[in-house]
C-alpha positions as CSV (number, residue, x, y, z in Angstrom):
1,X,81.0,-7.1,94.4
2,X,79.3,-3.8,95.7
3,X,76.2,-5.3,98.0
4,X,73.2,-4.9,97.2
5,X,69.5,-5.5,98.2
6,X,65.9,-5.3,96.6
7,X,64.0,-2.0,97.9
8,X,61.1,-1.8,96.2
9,X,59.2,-1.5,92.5
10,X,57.8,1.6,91.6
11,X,54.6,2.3,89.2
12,X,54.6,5.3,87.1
13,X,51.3,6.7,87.2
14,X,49.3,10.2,86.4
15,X,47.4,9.8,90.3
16,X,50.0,8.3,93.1
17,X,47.5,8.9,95.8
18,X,44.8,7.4,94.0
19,X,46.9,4.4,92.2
20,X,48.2,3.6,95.8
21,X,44.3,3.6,97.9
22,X,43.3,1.5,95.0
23,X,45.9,-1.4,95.4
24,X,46.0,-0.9,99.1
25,X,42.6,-2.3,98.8
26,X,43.7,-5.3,96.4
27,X,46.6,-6.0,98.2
28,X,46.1,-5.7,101.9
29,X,49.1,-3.5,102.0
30,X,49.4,-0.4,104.8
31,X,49.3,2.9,102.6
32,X,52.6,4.0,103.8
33,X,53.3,7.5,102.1
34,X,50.4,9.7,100.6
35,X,51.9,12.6,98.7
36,X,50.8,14.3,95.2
37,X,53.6,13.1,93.2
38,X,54.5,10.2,95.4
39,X,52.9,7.1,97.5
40,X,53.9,4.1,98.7
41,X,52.2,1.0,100.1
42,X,54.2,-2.2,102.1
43,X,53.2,-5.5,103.6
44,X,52.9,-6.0,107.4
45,X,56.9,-6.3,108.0
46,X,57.5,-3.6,105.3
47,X,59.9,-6.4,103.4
48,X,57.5,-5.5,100.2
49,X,57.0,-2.2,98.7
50,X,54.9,-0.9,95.8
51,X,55.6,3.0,95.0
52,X,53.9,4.8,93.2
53,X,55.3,8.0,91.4
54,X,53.7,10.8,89.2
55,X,54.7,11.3,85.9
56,X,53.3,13.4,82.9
57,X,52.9,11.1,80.1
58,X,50.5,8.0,79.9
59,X,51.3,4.5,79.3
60,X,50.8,3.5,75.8
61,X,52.2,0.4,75.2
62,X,52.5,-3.0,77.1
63,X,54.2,-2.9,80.7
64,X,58.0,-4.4,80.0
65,X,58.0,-5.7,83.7
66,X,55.0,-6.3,85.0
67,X,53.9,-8.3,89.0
68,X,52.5,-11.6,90.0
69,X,50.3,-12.4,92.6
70,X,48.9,-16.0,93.8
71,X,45.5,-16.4,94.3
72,X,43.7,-19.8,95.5
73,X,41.2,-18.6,93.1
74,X,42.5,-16.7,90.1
75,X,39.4,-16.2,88.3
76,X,37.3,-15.4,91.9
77,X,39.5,-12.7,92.7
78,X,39.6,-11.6,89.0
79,X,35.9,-10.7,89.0
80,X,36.5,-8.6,92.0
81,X,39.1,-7.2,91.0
82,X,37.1,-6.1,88.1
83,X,34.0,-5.2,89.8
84,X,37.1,-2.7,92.0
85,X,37.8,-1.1,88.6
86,X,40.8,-3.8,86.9
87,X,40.3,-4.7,83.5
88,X,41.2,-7.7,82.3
89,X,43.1,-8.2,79.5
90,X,43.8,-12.1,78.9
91,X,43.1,-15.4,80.1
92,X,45.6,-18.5,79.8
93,X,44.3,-21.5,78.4
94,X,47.0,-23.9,79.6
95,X,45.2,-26.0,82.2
96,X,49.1,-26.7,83.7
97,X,49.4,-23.2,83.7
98,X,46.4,-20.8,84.8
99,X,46.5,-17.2,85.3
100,X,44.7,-14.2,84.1
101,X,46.2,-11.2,82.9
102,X,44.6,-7.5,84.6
103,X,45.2,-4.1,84.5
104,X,44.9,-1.3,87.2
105,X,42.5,1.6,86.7
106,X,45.6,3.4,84.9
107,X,45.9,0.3,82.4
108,X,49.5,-1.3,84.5
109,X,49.1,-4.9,83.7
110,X,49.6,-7.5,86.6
111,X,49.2,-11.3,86.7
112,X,46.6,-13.2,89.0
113,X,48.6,-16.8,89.1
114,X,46.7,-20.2,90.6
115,X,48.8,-20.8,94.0
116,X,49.5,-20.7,97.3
C-alpha cells in the first residue's frame, strides 16, 4: 500500500484572500499564503490546513463534505459568527446531539458542534 498522509482541505471560493482573512479570524489560524487565486491558513504547528482556491463558478447547491468545529458554546459562538458575516442555516434539536449548521460569507456550510 502506497503511503499516504492527510495535507490539507481546500475551499473553492470566488475571493481566496478574502475567504482566508475571514476564517483566520474565526479560527485563530496564521494566514499562511495570500495570493489572488490561492490562500491558505494553518494552526500553530501547521498539522491543519484550510486552502482556499479561486474558481469561476459559484456554489449552488449544498457542500458534499463540509467541517466541524467544537465549541464550549455552540450557539455563543454562533451569534458571533454571525454578527462576523456567517449565516446560519439550521439548528439541531436533539438535546444528545447539539450543533448548529453556518455558512461562510460565500455560503460553504460548516458545523459548530457542543465539545471540547
Amino acid at each position: 500500500m502506497v503511503e499516504v498522509r492527510f495535507r490539507e482541505v481546500v475551499i473553492d471560493c470566488a475571493d481566496p484572500p478574502t475567504l482566508a482573512r475571514w476564517w483566520s479570524s474565526f479560527t485563530g489560524y496564521t494566514l499562511r499564503t495570500d495570493g489572488g487565486d490561492w490562500s491558505t491558513i494553518a494552526n500553530e504547528d501547521q498539522s491543519m490546513i484550510i486552502g482556499f482556491q479561486k474558481v469561476p463558478e459559484g456554489k449552488v447547491v449544498k457542500n458534499r463534505v463540509h467541517l466541524d468545529f467544537w465549541a464550549a458554546d455552540e450557539e455563543a459562538t454562533a451569534r458571533e459568527l454571525e454578527a462576523m458575516g456567517a449565516t446560519r442555516r439550521w439548528v439541531s434539536e436533539d438535546p444528545e446531539d447539539p450543533f448548529v449548521v453556518l455558512a461562510d460569507p460565500e455560503g460553504n456550510e460548516f458545523c459548530l458542534i457542543r465539545g471540547g
